[in-house]
Each structure stands twice: as structure tokens, then as C-alpha cells.
N, CA, C and O atoms as CSV, one atom per row, in Angstrom:
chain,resi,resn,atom,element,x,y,z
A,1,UNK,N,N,-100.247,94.087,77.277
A,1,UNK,CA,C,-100.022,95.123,76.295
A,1,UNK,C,C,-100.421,94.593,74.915
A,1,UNK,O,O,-100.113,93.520,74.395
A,2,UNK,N,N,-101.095,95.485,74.493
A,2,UNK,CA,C,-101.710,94.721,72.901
A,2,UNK,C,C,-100.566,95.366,72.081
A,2,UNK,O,O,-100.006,96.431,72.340
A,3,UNK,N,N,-100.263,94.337,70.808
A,3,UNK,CA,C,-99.596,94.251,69.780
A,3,UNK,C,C,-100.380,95.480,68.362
A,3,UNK,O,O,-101.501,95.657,67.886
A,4,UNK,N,N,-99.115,96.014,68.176
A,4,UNK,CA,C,-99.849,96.980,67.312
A,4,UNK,C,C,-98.686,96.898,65.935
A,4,UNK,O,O,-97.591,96.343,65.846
A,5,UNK,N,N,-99.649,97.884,64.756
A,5,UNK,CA,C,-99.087,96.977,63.197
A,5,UNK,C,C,-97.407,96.823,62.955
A,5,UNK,O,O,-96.744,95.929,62.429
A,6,UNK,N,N,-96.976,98.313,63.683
A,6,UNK,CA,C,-95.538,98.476,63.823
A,6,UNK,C,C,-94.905,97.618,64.666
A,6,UNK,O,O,-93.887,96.993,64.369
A,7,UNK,N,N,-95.588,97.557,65.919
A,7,UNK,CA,C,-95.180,96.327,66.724
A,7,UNK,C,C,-94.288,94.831,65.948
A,7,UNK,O,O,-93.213,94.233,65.990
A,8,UNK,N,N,-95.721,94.809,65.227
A,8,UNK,CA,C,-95.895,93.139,64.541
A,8,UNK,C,C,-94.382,93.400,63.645
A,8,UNK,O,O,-93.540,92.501,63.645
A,9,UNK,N,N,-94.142,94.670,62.915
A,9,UNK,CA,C,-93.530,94.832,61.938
A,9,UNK,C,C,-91.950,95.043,62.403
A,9,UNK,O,O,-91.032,94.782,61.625
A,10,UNK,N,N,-91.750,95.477,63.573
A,10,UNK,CA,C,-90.513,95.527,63.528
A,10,UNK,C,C,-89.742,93.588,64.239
A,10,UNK,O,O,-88.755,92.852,64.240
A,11,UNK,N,N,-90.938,93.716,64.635
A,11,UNK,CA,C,-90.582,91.970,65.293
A,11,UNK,C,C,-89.987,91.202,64.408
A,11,UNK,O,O,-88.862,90.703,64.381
A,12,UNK,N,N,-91.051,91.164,63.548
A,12,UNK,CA,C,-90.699,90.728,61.766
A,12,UNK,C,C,-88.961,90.951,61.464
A,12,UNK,O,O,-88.064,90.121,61.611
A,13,UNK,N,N,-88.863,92.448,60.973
A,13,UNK,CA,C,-88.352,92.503,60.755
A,13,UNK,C,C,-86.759,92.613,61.969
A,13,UNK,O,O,-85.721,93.101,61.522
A,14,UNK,N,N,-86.796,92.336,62.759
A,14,UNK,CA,C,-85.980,91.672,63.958
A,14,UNK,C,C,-85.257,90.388,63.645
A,14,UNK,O,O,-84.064,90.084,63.673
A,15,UNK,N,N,-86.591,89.593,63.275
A,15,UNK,CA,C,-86.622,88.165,63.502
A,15,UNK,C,C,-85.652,87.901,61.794
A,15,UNK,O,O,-84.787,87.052,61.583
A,16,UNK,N,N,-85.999,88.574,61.167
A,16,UNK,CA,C,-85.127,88.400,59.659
A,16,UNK,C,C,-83.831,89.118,59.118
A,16,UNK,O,O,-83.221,89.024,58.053
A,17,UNK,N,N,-83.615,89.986,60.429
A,17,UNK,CA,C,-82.487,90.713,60.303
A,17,UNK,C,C,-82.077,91.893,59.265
A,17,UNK,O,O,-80.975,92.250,58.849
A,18,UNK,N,N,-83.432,92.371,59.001
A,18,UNK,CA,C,-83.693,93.664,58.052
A,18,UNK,C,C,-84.307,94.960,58.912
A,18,UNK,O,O,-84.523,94.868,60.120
A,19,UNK,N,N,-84.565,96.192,58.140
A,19,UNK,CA,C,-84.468,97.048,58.603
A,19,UNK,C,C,-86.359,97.215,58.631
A,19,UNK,O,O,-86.943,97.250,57.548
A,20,UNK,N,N,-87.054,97.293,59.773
A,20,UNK,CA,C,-88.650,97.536,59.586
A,20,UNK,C,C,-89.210,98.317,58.467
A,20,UNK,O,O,-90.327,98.041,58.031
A,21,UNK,N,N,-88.506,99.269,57.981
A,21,UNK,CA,C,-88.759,100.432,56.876
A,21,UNK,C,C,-89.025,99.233,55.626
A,21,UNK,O,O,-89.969,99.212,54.837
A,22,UNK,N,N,-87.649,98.062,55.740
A,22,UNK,CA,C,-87.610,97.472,54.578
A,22,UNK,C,C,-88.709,96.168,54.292
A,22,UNK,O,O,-88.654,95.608,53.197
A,23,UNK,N,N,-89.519,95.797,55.132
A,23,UNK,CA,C,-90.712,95.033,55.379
A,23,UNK,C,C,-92.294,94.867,55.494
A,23,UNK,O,O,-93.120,94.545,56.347
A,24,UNK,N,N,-92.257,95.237,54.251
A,24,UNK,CA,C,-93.517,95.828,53.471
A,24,UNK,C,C,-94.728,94.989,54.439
A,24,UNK,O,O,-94.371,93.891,54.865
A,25,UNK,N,N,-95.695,95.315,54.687
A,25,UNK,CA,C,-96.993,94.877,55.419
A,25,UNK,C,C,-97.654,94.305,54.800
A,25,UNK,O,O,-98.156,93.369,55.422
A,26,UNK,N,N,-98.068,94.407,53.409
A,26,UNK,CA,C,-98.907,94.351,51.916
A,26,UNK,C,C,-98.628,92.969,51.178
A,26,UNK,O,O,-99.282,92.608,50.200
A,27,UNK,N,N,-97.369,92.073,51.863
A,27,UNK,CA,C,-96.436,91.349,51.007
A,27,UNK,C,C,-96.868,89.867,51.384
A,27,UNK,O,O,-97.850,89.804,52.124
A,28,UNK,N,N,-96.381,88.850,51.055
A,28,UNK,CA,C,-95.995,87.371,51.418
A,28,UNK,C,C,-94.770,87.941,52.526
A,28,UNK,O,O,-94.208,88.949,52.096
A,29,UNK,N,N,-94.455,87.640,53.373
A,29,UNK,CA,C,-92.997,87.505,54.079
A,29,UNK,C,C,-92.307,86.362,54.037
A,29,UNK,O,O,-91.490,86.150,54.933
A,30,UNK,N,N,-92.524,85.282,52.857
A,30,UNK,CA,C,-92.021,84.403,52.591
A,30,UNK,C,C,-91.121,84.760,51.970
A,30,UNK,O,O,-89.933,84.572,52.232
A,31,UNK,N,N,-91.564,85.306,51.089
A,31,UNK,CA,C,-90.013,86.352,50.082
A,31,UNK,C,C,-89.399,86.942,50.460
A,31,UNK,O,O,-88.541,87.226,49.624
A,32,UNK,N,N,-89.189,87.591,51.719
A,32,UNK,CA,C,-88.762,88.161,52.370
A,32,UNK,C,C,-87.614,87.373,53.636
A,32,UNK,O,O,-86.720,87.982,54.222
A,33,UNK,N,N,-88.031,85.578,53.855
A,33,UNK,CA,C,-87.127,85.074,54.167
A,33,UNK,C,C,-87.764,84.066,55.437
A,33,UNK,O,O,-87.015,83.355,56.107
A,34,UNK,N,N,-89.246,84.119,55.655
A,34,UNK,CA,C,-89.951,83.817,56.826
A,34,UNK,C,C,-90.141,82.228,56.734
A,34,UNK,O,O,-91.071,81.861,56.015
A,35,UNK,N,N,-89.576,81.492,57.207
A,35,UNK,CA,C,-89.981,79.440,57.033
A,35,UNK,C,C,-90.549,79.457,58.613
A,35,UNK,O,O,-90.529,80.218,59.581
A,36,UNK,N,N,-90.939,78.460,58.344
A,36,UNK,CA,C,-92.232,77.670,59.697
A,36,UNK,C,C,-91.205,78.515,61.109
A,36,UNK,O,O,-91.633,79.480,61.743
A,37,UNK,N,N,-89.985,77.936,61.317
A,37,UNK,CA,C,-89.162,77.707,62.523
A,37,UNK,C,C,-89.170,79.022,63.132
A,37,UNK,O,O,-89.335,79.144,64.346
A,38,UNK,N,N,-88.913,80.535,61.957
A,38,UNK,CA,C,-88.978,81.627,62.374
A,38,UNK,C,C,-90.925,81.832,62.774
A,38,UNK,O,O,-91.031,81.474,63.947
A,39,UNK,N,N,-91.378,81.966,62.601
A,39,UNK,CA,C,-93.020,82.334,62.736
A,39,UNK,C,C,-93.130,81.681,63.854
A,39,UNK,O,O,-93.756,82.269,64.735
A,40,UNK,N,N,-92.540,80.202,64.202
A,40,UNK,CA,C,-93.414,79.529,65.022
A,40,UNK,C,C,-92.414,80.712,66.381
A,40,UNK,O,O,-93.086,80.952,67.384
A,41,UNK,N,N,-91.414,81.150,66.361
A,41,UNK,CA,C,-90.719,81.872,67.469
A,41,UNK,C,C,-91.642,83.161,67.521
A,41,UNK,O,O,-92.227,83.512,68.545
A,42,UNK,N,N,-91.696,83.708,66.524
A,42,UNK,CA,C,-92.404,84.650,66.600
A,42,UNK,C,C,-93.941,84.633,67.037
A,42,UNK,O,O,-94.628,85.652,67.109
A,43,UNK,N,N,-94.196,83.902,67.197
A,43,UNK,CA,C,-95.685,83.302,67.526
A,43,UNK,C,C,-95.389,82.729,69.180
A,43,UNK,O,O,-96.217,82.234,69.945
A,44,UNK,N,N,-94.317,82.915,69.356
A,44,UNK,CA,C,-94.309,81.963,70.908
A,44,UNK,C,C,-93.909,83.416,71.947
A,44,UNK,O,O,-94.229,83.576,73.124
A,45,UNK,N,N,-93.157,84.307,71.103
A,45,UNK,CA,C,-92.673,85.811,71.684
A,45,UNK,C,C,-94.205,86.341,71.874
A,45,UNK,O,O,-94.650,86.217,73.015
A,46,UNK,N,N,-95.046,86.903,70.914
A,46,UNK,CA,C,-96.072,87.194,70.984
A,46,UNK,C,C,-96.876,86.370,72.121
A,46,UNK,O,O,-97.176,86.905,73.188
A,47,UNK,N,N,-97.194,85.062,71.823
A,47,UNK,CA,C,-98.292,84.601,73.196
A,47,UNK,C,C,-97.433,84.765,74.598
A,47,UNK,O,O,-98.119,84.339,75.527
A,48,UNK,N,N,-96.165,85.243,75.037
A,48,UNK,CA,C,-95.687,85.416,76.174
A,48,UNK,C,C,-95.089,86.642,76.057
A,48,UNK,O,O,-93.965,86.889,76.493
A,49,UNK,N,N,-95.807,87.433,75.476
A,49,UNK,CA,C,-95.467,89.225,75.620
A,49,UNK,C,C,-96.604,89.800,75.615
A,49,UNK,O,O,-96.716,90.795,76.330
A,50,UNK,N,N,-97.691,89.382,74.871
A,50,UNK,CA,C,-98.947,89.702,74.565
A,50,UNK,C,C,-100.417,88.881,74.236
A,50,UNK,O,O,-101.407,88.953,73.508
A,51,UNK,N,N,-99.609,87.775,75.677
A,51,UNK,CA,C,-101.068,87.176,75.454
A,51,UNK,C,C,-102.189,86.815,73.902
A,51,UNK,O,O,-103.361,86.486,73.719
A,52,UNK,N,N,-100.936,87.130,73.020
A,52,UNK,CA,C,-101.878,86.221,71.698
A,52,UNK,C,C,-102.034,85.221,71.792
A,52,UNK,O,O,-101.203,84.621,72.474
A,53,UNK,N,N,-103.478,84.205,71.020
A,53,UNK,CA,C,-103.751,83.342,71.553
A,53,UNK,C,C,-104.197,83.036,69.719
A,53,UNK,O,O,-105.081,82.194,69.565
A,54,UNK,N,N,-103.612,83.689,68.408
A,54,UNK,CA,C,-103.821,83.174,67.607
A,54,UNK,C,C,-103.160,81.918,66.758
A,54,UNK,O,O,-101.948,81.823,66.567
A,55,UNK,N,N,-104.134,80.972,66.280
A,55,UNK,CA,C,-102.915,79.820,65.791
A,55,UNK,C,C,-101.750,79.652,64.871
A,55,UNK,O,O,-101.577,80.533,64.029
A,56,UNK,N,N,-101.281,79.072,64.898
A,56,UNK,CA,C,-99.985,78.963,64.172
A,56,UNK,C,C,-100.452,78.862,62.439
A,56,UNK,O,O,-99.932,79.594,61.597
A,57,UNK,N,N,-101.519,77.819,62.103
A,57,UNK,CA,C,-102.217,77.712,60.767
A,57,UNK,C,C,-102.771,78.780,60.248
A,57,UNK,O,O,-102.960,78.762,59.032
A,58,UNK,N,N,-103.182,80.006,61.044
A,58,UNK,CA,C,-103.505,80.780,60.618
A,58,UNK,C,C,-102.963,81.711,60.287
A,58,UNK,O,O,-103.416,82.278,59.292
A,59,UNK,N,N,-101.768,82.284,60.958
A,59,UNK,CA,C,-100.384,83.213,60.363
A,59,UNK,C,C,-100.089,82.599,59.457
A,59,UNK,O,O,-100.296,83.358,58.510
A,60,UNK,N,N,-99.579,81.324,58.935
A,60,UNK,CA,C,-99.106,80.705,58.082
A,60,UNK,C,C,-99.950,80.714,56.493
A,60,UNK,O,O,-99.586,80.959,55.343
A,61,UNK,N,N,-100.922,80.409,56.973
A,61,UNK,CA,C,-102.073,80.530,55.551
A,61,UNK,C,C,-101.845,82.152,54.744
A,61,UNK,O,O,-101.902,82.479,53.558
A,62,UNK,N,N,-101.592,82.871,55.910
A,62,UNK,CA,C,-101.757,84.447,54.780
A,62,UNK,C,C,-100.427,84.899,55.727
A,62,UNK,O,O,-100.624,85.256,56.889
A,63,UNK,N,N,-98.857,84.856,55.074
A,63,UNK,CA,C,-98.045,85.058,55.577
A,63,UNK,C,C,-97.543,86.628,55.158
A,63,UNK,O,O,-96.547,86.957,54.514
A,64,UNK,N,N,-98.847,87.666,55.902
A,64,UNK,CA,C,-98.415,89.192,55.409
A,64,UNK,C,C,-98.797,90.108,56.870
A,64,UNK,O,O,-99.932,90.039,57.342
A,65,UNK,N,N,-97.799,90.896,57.463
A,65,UNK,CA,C,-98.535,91.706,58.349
A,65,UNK,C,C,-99.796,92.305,58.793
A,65,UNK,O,O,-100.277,92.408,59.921
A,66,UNK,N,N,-100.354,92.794,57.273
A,66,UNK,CA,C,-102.011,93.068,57.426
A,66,UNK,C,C,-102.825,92.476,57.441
A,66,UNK,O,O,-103.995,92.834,57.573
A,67,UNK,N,N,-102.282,91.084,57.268
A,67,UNK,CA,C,-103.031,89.954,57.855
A,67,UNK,C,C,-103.082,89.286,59.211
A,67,UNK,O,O,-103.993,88.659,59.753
A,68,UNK,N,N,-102.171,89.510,59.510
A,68,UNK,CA,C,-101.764,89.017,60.689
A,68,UNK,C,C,-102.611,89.802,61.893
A,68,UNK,O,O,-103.062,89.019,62.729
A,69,UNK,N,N,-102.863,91.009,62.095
A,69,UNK,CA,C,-102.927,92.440,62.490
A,69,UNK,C,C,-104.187,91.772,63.303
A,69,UNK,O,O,-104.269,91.491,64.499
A,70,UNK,N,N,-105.003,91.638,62.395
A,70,UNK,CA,C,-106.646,91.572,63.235
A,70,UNK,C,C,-106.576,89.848,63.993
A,70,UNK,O,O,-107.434,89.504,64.806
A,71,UNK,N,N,-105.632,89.076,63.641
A,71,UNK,CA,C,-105.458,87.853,63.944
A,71,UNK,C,C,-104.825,87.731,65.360
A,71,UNK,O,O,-104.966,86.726,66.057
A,72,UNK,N,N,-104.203,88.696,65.687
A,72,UNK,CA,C,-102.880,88.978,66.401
A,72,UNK,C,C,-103.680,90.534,67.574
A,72,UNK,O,O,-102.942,91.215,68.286
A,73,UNK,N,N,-104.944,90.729,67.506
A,73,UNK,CA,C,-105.808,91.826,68.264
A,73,UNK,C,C,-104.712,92.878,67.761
A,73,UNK,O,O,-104.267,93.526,68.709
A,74,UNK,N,N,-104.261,93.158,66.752
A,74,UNK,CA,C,-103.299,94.075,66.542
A,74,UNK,C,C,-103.979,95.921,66.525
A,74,UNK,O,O,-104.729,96.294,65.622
A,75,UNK,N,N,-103.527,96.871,67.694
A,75,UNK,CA,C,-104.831,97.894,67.245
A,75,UNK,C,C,-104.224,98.790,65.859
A,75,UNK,O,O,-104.939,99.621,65.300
């Protein structure tokens, strides 16, 4: 099953304990509360839910949903 933007976004916002509405796509999600330990889970849910196969350095470098999206085969 491919990962899609809302997908990515409510995971997110799962993983930080906020409401998806409240987890802007457009943003850093660093400000929002995101360190290595959470991403790297979220990155391990994704490659064993959806076969992502993108790296960890690369979510990390641009830490924003609409970045993530095309990184992540997001449709």
C-alpha cells in the first residue's frame, strides 16, 4: 500500500501526540517536536507498512512533510 500526504501526516502527527489538522506540511517538524529517535520509528513503521526504502539522511536533511512525500513514493 503506498503512503499518501495525509497518510505521512497523521503518522506525524500520531508519533507527536497532536492533532493532524495541527501539523502543518509546509513546516520544519522540528518545531513541532520531531528528534532523530522519533523519525528513525517513523521511518522503520513506514519501511514495514509500506515498503519505503527511503534513507534516514534524507528525511532528516528537509524535516517537512512535502518533503518527505516524493521521498517516501507518497501519491
Amino acid at each position: 500500500m503506498t503512503l499518501t500526504l495525509e497518510q505521512i501526516r497523521t503518522d506525524v502527527a500520531d508519533c507527536l501526540g497532536e492533532d493532524p489538522a495541527d501539523v502543518p506540511v509546509d513546516e520544519s517538524l522540528i518545531d513541532y517536536g520531531l528528534d532523530s529517535v522519533r523519525l528513525m520509528a517513523l521511518l522503520a513503521r513506514w519501511r514495514r507498512d509500506h515498503a519505503v526504502t527511503a534513507a534516514f539522511a534524507d528525511l532528516a536533511e528537509h524535516p517537512a512533510i512535502e518533503a518527505w512525500a516524493p521521498l517516501l513514493g507518497a501519491s
